[in-house]
Backbone bond lengths (Angstrom), bond angles and torsions (degrees), N, CA, C in turn:
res aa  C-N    CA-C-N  psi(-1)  N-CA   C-N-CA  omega(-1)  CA-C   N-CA-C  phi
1 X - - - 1.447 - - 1.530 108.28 -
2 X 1.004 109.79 153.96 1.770 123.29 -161.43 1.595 100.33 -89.51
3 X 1.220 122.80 137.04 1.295 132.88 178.80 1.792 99.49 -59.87
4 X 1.350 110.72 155.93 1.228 140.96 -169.17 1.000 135.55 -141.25
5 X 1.795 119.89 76.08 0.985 128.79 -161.23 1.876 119.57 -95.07
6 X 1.107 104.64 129.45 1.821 96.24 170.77 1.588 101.28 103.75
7 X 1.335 118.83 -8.10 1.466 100.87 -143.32 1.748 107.94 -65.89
8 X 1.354 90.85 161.85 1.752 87.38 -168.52 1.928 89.48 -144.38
9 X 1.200 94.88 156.27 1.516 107.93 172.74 1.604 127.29 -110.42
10 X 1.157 116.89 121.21 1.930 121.75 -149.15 1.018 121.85 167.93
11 X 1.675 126.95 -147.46 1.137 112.50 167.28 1.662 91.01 82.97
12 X 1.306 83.34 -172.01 1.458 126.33 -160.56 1.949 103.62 -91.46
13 X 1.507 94.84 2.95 1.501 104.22 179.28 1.886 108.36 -78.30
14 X 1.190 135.44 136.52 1.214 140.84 176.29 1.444 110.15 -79.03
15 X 1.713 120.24 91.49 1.070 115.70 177.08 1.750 118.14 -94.20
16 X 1.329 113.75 149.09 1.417 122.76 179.89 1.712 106.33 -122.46
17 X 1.226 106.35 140.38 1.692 110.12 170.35 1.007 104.28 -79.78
18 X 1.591 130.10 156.45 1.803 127.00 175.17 1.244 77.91 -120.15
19 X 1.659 116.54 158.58 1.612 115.79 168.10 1.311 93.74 -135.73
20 X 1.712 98.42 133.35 1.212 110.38 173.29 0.994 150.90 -59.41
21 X 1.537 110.39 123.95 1.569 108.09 -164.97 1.787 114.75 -103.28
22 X 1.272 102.18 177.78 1.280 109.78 158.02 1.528 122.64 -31.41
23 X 1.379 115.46 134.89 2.112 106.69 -170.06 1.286 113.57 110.33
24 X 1.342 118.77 -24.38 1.472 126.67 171.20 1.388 101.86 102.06
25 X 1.209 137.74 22.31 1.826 128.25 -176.54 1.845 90.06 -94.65
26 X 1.250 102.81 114.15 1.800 125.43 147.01 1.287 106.43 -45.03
27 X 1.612 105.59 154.25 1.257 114.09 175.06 1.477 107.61 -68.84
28 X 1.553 111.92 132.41 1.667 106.75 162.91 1.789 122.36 -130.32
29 X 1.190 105.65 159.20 1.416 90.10 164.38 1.572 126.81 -79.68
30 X 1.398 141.53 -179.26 0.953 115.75 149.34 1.571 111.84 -141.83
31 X 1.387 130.78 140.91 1.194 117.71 167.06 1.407 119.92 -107.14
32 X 1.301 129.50 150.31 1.059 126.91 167.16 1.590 109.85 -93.85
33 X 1.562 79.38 128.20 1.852 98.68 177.14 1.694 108.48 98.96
34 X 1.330 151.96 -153.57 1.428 118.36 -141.51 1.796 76.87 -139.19
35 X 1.533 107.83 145.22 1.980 109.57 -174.30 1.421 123.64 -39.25
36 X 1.039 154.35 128.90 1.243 139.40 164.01 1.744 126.59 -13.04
37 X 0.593 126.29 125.29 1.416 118.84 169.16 1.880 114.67 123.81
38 X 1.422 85.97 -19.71 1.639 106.66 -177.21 1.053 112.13 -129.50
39 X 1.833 90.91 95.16 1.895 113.43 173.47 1.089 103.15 -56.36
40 X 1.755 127.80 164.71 1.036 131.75 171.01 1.336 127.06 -86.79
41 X 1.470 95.59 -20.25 2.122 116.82 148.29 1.520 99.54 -45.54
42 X 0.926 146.13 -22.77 1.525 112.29 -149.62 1.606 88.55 -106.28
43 X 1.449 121.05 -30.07 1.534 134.68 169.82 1.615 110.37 -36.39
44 X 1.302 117.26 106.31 1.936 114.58 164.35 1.710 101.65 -55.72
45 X 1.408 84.85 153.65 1.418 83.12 -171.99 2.239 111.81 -85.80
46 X 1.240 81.56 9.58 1.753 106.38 -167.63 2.221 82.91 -83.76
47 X 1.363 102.28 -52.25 1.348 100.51 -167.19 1.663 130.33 -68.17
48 X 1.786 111.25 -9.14 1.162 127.58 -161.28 1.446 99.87 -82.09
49 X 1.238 109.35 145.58 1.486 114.26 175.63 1.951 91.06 100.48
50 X 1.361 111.96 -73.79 1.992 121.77 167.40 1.744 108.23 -15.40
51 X 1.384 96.21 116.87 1.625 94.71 153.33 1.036 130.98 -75.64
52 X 1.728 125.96 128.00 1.748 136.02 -153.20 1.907 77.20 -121.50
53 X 1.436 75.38 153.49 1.570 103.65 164.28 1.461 107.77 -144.58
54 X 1.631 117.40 141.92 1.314 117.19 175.12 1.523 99.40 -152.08
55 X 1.288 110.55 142.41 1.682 138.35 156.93 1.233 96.75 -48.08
56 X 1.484 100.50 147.06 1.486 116.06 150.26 1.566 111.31 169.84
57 X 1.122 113.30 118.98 1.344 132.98 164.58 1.576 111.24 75.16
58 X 1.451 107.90 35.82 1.682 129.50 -175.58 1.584 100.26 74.84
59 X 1.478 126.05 31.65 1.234 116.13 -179.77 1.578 100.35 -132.72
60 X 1.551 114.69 142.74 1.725 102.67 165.73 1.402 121.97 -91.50
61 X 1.186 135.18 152.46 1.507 155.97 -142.07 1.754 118.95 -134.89
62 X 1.485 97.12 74.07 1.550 106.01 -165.72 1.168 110.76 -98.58
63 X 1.512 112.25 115.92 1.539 117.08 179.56 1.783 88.65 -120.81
64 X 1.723 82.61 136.95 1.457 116.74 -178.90 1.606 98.36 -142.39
65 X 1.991 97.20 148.73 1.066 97.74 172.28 1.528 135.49 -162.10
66 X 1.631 122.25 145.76 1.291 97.80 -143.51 1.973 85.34 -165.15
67 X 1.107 119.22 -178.61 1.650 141.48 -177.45 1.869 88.64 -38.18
68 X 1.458 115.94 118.48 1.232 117.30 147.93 0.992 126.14 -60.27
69 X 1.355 130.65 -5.73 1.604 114.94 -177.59 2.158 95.21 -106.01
70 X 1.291 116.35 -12.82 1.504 97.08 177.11 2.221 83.84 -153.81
71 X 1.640 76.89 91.08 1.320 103.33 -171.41 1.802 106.66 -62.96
72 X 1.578 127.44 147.70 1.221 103.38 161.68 1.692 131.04 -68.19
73 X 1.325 99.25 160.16 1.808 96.09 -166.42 1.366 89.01 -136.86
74 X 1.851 117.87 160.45 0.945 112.07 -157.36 1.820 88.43 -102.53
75 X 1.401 108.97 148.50 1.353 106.67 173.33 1.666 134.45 -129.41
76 X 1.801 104.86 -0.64 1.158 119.63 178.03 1.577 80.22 -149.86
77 X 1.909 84.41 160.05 1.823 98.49 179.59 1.694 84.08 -157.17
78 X 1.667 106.71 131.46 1.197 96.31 -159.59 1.978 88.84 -138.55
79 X 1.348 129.11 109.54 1.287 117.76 164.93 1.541 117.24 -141.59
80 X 1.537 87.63 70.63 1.387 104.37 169.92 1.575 112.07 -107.66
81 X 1.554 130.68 -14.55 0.751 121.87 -171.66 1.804 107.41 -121.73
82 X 0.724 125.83 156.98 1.730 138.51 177.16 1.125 103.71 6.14
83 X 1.406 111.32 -60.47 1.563 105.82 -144.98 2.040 87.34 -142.94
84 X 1.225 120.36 101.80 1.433 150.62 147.51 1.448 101.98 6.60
85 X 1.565 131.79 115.72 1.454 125.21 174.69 1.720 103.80 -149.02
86 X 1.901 88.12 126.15 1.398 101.18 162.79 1.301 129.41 -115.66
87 X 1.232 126.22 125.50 1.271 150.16 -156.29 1.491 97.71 -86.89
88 X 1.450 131.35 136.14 1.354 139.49 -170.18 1.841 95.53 -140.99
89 X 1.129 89.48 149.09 1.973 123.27 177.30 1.397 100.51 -142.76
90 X 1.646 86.71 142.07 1.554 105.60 161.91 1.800 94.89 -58.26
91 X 1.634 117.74 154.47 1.001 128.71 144.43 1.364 135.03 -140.93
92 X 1.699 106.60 103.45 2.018 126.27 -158.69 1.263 94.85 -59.47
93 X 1.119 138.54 -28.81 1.650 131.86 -159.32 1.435 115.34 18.15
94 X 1.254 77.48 63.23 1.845 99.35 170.38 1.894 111.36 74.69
95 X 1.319 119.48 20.92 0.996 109.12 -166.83 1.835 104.40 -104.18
96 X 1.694 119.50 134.09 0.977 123.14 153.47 1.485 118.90 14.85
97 X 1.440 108.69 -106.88 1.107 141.16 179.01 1.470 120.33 -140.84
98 X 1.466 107.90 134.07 1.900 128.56 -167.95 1.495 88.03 -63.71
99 X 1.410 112.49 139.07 1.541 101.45 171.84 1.830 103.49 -98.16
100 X 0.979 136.76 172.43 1.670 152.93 -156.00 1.582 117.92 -87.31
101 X 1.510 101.98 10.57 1.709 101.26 -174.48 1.603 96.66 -96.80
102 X 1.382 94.92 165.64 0.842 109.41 151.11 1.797 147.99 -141.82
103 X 1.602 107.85 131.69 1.290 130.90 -144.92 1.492 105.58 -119.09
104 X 1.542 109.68 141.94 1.404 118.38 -177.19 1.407 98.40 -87.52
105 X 1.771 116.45 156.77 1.777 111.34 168.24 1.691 69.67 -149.63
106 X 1.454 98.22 153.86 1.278 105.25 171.99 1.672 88.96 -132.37
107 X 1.838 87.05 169.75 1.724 87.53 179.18 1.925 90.19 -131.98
108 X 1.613 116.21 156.43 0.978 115.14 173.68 2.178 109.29 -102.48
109 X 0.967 89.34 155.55 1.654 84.87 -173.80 1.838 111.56 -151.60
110 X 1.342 95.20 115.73 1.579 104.52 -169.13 1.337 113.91 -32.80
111 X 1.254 145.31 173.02 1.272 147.25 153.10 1.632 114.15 -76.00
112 X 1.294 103.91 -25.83 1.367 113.47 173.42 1.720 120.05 -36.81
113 X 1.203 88.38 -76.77 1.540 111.49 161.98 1.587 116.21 -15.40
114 X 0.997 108.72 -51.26 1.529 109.47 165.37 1.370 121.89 -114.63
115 X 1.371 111.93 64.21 1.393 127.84 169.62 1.627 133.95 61.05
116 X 1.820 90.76 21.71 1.869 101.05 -158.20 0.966 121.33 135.97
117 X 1.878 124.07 -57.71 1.091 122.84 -145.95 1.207 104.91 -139.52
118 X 1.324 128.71 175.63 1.689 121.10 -177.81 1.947 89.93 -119.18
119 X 1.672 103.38 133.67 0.925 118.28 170.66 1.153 116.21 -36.36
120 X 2.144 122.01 -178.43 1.044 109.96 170.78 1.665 91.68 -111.34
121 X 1.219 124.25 -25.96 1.454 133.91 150.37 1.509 140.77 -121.33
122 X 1.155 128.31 146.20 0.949 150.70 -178.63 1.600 145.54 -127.66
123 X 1.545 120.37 119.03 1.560 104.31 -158.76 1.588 90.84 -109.48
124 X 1.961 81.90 140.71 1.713 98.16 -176.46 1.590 111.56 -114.46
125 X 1.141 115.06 109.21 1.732 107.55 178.50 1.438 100.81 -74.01
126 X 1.143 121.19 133.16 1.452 131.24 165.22 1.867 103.52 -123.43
127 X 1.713 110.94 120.26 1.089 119.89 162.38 2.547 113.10 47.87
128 X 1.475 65.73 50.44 1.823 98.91 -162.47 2.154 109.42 47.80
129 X 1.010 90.71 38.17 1.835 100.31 178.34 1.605 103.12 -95.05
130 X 1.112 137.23 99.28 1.932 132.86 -163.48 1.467 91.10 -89.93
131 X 1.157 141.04 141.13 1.481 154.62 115.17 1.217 109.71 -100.86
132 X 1.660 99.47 145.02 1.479 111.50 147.79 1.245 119.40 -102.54
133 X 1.407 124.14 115.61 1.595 122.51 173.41 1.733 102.05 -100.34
134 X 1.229 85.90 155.53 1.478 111.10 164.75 1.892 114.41 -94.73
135 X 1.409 105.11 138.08 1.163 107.97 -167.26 1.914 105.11 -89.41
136 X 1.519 84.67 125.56 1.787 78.80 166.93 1.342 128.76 -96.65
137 X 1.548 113.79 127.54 1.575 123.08 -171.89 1.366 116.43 -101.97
């Protein structure tokens, strides 16, 4: 994957605050569709669908991805142990039925959160699927 410089989150992307609830999930942002700065050209086509994480501006940069209509949401946040893990669910928000595409949402997440600094990795459960990615800075 191609280095990623500057990246920033904005734009023309529709961001929402989540506030943290009960379960341990930190406040995050979230955008729908992948941060500014990162065309979807620059994505291998080996990596699409893969949860990416990237640095930027003392903040980490979690793109996950799954049904636009019951997007993943983050539902556990866990850094008690070595290495930092967020747990992701579909979330229908009341919808029918998830329709079959598939769509990037990324979430933004303070550096705070992990004591200052943004890891150099991080494991993301998506829809009980575990990776560990490495964060790109």
């Amino acid at each position: 994957m191609r280095r990623i410089v500057g990246l920033t989150v904005g734009g023309v992307a529709l961001a929402v605050t989540l506030v943290a609830c009960a379960g341990g999930t930190p406040d995050f942002e979230q955008v729908k569709g992948l941060p500014t700065g990162l065309a979807a050209a620059s994505i291998a086509p080996e990596d699409v669908g893969q949860p990416m994480a990237f640095a930027s501006d003392g903040e980490l940069v979690v793109v996950v991805w799954g049904s636009s209509s019951c997007r993943p949401a983050p539902t556990d946040f866990d850094t008690s142990g070595p290495v930092a893990t967020i747990t992701f669910a579909a979330d229908s928000k009341g919808a029918t039925a998830c329709t079959a595409d598939l769509a990037p949402t990324s979430y933004v997440i303070p550096g705070s959160v992990f004591g200052g600094s943004v890891p150099a990795k991080i494991v993301l459960v998506v829809d009980r699927s575990r990776s560990t990615v490495t964060v790109v800075k």
